[in-house]
Wavefront OBJ file of the C-alpha trace (Angstrom):
o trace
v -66.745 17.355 -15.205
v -67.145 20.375 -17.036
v -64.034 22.510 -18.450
v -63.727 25.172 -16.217
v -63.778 23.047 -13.219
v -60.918 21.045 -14.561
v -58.696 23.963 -14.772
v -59.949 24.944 -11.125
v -58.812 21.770 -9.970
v -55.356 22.300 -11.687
v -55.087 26.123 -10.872
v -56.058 25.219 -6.907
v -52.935 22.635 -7.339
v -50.914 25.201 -8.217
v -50.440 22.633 -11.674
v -49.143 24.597 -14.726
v -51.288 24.066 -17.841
v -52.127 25.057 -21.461
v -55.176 24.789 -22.990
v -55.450 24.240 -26.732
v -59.259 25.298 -28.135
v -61.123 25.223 -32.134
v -64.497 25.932 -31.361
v -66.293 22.934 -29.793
v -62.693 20.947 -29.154
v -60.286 21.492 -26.460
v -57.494 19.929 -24.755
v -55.827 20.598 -21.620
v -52.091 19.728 -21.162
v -51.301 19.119 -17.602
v -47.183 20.311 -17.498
v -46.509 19.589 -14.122
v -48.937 16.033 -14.581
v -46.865 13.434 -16.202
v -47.756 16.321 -19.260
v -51.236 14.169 -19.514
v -53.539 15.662 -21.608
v -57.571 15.967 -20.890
v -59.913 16.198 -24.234
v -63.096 17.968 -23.841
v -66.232 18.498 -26.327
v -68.749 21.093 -25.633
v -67.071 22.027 -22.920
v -67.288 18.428 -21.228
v -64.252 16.859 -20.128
v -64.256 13.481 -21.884
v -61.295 11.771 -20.000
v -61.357 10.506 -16.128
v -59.919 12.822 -13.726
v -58.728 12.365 -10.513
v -59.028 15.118 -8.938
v -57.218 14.556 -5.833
v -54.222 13.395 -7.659
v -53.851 16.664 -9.162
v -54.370 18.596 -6.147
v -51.504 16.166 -4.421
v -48.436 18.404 -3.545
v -45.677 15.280 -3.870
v -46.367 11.634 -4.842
v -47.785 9.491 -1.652
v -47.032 6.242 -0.921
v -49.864 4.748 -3.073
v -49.423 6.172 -6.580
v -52.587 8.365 -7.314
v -53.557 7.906 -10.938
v -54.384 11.887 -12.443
v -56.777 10.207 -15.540
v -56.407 11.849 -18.901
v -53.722 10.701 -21.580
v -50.518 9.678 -20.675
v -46.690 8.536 -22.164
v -44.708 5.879 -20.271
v -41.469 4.277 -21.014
v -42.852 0.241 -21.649
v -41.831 -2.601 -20.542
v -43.811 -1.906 -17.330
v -42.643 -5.284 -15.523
v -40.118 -7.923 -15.671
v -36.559 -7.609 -15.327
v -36.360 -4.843 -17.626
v -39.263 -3.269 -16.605
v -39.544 0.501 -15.138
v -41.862 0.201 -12.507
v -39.815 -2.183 -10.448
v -36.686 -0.184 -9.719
v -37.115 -1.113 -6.333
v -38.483 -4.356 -5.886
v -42.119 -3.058 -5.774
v -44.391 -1.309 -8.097
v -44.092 2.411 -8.550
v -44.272 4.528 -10.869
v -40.852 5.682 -11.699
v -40.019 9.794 -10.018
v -38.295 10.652 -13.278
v -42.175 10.602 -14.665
v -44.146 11.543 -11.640
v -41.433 14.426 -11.189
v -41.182 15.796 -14.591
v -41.974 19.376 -15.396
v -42.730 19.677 -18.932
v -41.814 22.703 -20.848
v -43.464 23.751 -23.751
v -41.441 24.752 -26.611
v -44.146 25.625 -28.987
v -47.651 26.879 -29.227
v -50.062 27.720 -31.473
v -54.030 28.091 -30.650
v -54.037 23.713 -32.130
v -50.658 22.632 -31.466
v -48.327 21.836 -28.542
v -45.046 20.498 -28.359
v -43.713 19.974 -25.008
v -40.522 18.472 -23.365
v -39.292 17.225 -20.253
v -36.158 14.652 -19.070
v -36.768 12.196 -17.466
v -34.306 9.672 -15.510
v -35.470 6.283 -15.997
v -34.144 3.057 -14.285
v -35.183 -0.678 -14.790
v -35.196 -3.272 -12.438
v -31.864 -4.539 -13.559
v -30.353 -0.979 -11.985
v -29.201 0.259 -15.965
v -30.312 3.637 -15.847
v -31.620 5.357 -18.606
v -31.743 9.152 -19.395
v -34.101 10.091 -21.501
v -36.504 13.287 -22.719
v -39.569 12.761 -23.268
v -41.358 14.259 -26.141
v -45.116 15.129 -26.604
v -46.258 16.981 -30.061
v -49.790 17.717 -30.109
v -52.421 18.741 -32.675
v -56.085 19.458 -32.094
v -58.311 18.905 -35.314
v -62.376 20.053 -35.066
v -64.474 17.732 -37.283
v -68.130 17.932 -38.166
v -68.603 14.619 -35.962
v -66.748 15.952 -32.770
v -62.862 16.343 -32.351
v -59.438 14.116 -33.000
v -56.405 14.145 -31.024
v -52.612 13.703 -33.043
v -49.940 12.896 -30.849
v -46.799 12.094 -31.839
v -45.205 10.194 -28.572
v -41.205 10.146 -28.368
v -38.663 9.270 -25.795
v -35.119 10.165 -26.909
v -32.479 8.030 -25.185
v -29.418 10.610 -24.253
v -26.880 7.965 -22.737
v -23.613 7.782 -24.113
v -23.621 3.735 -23.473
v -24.939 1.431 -25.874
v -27.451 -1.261 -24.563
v -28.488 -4.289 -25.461
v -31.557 -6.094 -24.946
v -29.797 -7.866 -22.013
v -29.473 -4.800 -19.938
v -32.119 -2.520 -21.845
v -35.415 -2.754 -23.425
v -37.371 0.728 -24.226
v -40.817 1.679 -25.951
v -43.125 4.485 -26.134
v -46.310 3.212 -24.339
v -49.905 5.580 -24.219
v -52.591 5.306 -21.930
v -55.676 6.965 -21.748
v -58.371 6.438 -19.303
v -62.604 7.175 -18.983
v -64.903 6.815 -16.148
v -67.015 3.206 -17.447
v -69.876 2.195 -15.938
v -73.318 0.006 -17.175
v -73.427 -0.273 -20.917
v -69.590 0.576 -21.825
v -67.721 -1.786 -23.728
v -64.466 -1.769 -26.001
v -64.727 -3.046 -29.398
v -61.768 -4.032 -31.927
v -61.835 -5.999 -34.810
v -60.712 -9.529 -34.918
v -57.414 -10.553 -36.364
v -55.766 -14.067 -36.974
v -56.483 -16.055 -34.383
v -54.618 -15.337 -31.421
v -54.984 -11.311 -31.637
v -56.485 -10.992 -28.199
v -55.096 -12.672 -24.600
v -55.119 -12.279 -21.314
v -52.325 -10.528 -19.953
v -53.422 -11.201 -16.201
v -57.049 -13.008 -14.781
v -59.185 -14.542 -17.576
v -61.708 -12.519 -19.288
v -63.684 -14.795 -21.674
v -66.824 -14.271 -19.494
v -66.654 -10.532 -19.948
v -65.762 -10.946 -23.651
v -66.968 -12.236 -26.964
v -66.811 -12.410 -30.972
v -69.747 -10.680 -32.557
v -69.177 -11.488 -36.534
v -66.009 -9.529 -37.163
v -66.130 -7.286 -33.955
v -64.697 -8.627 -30.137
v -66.473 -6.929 -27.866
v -65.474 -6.662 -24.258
v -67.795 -5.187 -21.966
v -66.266 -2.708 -19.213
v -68.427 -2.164 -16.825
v -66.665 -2.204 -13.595
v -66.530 -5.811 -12.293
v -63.917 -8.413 -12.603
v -60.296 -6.672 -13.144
v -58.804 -7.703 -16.715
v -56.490 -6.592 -19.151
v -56.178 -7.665 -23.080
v -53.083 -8.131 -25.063
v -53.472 -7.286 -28.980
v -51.637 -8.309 -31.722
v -50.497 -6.026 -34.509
v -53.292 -7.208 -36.246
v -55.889 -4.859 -34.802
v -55.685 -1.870 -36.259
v -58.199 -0.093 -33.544
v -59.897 -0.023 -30.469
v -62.872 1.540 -29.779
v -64.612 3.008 -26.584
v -68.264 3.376 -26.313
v -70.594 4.846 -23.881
v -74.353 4.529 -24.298
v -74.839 6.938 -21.605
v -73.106 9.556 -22.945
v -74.031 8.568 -25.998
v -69.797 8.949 -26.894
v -67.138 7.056 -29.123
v -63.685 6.776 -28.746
v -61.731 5.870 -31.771
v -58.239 5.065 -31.246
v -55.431 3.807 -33.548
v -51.509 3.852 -33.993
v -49.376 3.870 -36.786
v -46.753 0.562 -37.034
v -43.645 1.330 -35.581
v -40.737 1.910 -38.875
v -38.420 -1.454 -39.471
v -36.354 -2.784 -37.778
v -37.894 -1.908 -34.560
v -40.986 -4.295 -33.437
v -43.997 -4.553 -30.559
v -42.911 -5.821 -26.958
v -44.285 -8.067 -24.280
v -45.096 -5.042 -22.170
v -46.983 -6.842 -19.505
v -46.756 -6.103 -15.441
v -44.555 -8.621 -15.123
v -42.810 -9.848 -11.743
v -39.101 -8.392 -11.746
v -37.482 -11.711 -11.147
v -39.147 -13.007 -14.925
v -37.874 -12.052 -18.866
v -40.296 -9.737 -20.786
v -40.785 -12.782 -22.699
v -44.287 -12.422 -23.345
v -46.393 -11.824 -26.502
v -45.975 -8.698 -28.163
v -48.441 -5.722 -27.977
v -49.551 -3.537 -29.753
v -52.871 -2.319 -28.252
v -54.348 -2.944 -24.618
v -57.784 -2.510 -23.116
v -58.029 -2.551 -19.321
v -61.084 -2.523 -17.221
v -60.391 -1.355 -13.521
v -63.551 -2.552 -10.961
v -63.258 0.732 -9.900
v -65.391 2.086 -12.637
v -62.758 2.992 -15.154
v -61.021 1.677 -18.377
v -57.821 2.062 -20.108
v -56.890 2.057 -24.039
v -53.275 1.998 -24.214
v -51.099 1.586 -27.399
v -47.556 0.570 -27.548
v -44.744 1.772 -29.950
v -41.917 -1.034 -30.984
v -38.249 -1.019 -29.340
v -34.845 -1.710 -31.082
v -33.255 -4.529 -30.643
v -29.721 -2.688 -29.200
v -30.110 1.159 -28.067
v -27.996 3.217 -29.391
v -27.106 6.594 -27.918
v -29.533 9.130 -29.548
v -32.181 6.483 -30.146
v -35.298 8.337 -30.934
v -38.401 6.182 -30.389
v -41.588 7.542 -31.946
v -45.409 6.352 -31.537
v -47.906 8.407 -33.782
v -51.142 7.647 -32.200
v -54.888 9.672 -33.824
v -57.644 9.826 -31.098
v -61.511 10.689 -32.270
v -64.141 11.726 -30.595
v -67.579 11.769 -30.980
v -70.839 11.413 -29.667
v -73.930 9.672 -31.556
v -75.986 12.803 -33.381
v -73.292 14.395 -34.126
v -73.240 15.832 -37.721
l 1 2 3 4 5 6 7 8 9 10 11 12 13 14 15 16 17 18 19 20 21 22 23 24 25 26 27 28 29 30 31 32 33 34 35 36 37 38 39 40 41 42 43 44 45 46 47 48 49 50 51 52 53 54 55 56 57 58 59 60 61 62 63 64 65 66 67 68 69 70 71 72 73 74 75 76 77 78 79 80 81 82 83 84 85 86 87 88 89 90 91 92 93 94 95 96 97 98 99 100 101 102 103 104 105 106 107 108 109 110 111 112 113 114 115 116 117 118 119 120 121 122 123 124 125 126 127 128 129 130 131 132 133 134 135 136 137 138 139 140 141 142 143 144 145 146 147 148 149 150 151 152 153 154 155 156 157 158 159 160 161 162 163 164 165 166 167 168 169 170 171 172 173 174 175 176 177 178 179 180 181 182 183 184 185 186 187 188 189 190 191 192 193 194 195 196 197 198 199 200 201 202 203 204 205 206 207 208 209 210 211 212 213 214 215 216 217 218 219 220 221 222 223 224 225 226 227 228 229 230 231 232 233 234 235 236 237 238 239 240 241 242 243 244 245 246 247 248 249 250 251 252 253 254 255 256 257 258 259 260 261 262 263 264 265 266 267 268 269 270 271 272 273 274 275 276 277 278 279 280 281 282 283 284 285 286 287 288 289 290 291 292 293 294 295 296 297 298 299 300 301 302 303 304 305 306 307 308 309 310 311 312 313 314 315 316
């Protein structure tokens, strides 16, 4: 998809949206979209986009997944989890609702707002804001993308892991198809596991490299341990790179189980700090998780610094 049809798509939605630009390197910030944001290169939208979700006028029954580059509150599952409010999935309407406003702007930098209700599937509710700073950097190999993802917990009550557990967690998707793989380096042993059906046949250890191929096909997700300090996206076809890392999260807070897990278990799980996902759909997810305090405190403010590059091979 090319630029200008993206912001069709958003302006036919009636979607508000700003558009941050140096030269070859652009990103679109979808307000009224979860505030997802949409790189582009050339004028080529890198991310997936759904563009039927972003045409949708209010959330269906079956959650509609826009693409791009997203902030949720982690864990998604278990007891404690967000996206079990109700007994089934869902993505929780204090997200899919939000309106973000943007508080500043330059022609490179956004930083943009929005609350956002949450509620785990213990019933605690949780307000919260939600906090997306942005900054756009051209290089002479293609573009990166600094975002600085924080949600701010504005309850007056005190939690404790018993009745709260809260991270930043960052997804961002791309169409995959024949050819595309992720690629991390390996850690200690034990860095990478299954969160949900095995995927050692679509996965293996080339010298200091795992490579897991994404190509559609069986559905899998990987767990990482803080001992990867990347994950990479690559797709021959479009001959593009995806480069993404996350600073550690500051003492004392640490990485989460952040799993799917059923609402009836503990988020007891190992903890992550990256996650590749590959959909049979035809698309894959990088996702990178921020740490959680142990008790949350009224004014908690939980930050994730995550630097995204892009490039594509020739580029000088």
């Amino acid at each position: 998809m090319v630029l200008r049809d993206l912001l069709d798509v958003l302006e036919t939605g009636h979607r508000r949206y700003q558009v941050l630009r140096l030269r070859r390197a652009a990103v679109v910030i979808a307000l009224d979209v979860e505030g997802r944001l949409f790189a582009a290169l050339d004028d080529e939208v890198l991310h997936r986009v759904n563009p039927e979700a972003l045409l949708a006028s209010a959330p269906g029954e079956v959650y509609g997944n826009p693409g791009g580059d997203g902030l949720w509150p982690a864990p998604e599952g278990s007891c404690l989890g967000y996206q079990y409010a109700t007994g089934a999935w869902s993505v929780p309407p204090g997200l899919t609702g939000a309106r973000f406003a943007l508080l500043r702007t330059t022609p490179a930098t956004a930083l943009l707002r929005a609350r956002v209700d949450l509620v785990n599937a213990a019933g605690v509710g949780l307000p919260t804001a939600f906090e997306r700073r942005v900054r756009l950097r051209q290089r002479r190999s293609g573009m990166a993308v600094l975002v600085d993802e924080t949600i701010r917990y504005l309850g007056t009550r005190t939690l404790t892991r018993r009745e709260a557990l809260l991270a930043p967690w960052t997804l961002c998707q791309f169409d995959s198809g024949p050819g595309c793989e992720a690629v991390f380096p390996a850690g200690a042993p034990g860095c990478v596991w299954d969160l949900y059906e095995p995927s050692e046949d679509c996965r293996a250890l080339a010298g200091t490299l795992w490579r897991a191929r994404t190509e559609g096909g069986p559905r899998y997700q990987l767990g990482l341990s803080e001992d990867v300090e990347w994950v990479e996206f690559r797709d021959p076809a479009r001959g593009l790179v995806v480069h993404r890392t996350a600073a550690r999260p500051p003492a004392p807070l640490g990485y989460i189980d952040i799993a799917d897990r059923p609402p009836a278990e503990a988020p007891g799980g190992m903890p992550v700090r990256f996650s590749v996902y590959n959909d049979p759909t035809g698309f894959m997810e990088i996702e990178a998780a921020g740490g959680a305090p142990a008790t949350l405190h009224p004014g908690a403010c939980l930050t994730l610094s995550v630097t995204t590059q892009y490039h594509r091979k020739g580029d000088s």
